[in-house]
C-alpha positions in Angstrom: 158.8 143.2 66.4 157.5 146.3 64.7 158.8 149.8 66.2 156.2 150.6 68.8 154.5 147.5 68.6 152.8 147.0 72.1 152.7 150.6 73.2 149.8 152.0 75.3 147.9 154.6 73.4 145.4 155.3 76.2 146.5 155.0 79.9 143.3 154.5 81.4 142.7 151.3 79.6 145.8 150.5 78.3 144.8 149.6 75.0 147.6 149.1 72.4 147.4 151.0 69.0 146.4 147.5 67.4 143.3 147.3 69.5 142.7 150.8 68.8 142.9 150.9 65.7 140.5 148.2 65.6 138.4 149.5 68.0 138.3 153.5 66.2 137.1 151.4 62.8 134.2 149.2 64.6 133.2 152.6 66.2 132.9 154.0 62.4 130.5 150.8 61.7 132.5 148.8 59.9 132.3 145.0 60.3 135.3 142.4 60.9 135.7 141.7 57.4 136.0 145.2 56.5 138.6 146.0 59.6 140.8 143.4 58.1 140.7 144.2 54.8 141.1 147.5 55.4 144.1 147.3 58.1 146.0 144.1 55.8 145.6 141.8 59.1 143.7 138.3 59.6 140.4 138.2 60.5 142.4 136.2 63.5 144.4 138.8 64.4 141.1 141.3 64.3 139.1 138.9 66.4 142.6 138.3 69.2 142.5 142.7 68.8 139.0 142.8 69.8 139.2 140.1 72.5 142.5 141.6 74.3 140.2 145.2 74.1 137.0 143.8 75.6 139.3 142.2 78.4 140.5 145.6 78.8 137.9 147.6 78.8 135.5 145.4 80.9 133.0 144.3 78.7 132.0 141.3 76.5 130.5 142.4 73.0 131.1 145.0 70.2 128.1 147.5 71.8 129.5 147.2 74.9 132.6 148.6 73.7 131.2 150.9 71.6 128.9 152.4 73.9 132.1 152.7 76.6 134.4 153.7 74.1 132.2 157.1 72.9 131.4 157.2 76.7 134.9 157.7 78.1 135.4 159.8 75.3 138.4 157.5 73.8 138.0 159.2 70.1 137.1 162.3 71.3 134.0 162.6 72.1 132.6 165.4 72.9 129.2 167.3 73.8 126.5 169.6 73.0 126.0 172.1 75.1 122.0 173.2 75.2 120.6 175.8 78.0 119.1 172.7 80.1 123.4 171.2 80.2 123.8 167.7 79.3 122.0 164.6 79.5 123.3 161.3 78.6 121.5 161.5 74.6 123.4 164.9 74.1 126.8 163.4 73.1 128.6 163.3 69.7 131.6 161.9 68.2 134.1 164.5 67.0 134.0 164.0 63.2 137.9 164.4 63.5 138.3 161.3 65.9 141.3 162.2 68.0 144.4 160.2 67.1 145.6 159.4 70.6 148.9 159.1 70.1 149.4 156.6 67.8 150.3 156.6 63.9 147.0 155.6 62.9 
């Protein structure tokens, strides 16, 4: 086993770096062929990733997660502030996407 392999790199939803990484790449809009490609893995091992992070985080497709994921503010999310305060439309992903503690 890998050094670090299996860590949580967010409490609240325990998600292991894997599944993050993962997750932070099908946020950016890429699909599962490109994730794999991309990360050297099976297209198994991104669909058991994806599968383990849905458990996780409580729901059962990729805009489920998605939606959650920018919601929670997982890759740092943040908002834009207007003079009427926030509404649910008036959130943004950090172009920088926040790391989260893991060697991405």
């Amino acid at each position: 086993m890998k050094a670090g392999a299996g860590r949580s790199c967010r409490k609240s939803f325990k998600l292991s770096c894997g599944e993050l990484r993962v997750l932070r790449m099908l946020v950016k809009g890429l699909r599962r062929g490109e994730i794999s490609e991309r990360l050297n893995i099976s297209s198994h091992t991104v669909d058991a990733h994806l599968a383990k992070a849905y458990r996780k985080l409580g729901v059962h497709n990729e805009a489920a997660a998605v939606s959650k994921l920018l919601s929670e503010g997982v890759f740092g999310l943040v908002h834009i502030r207007t003079g009427r305060g926030l509404g649910k439309d008036e959130k943004s992903m950090d172009p920088s996407i926040v790391q989260v503690g893991c060697s991405m």
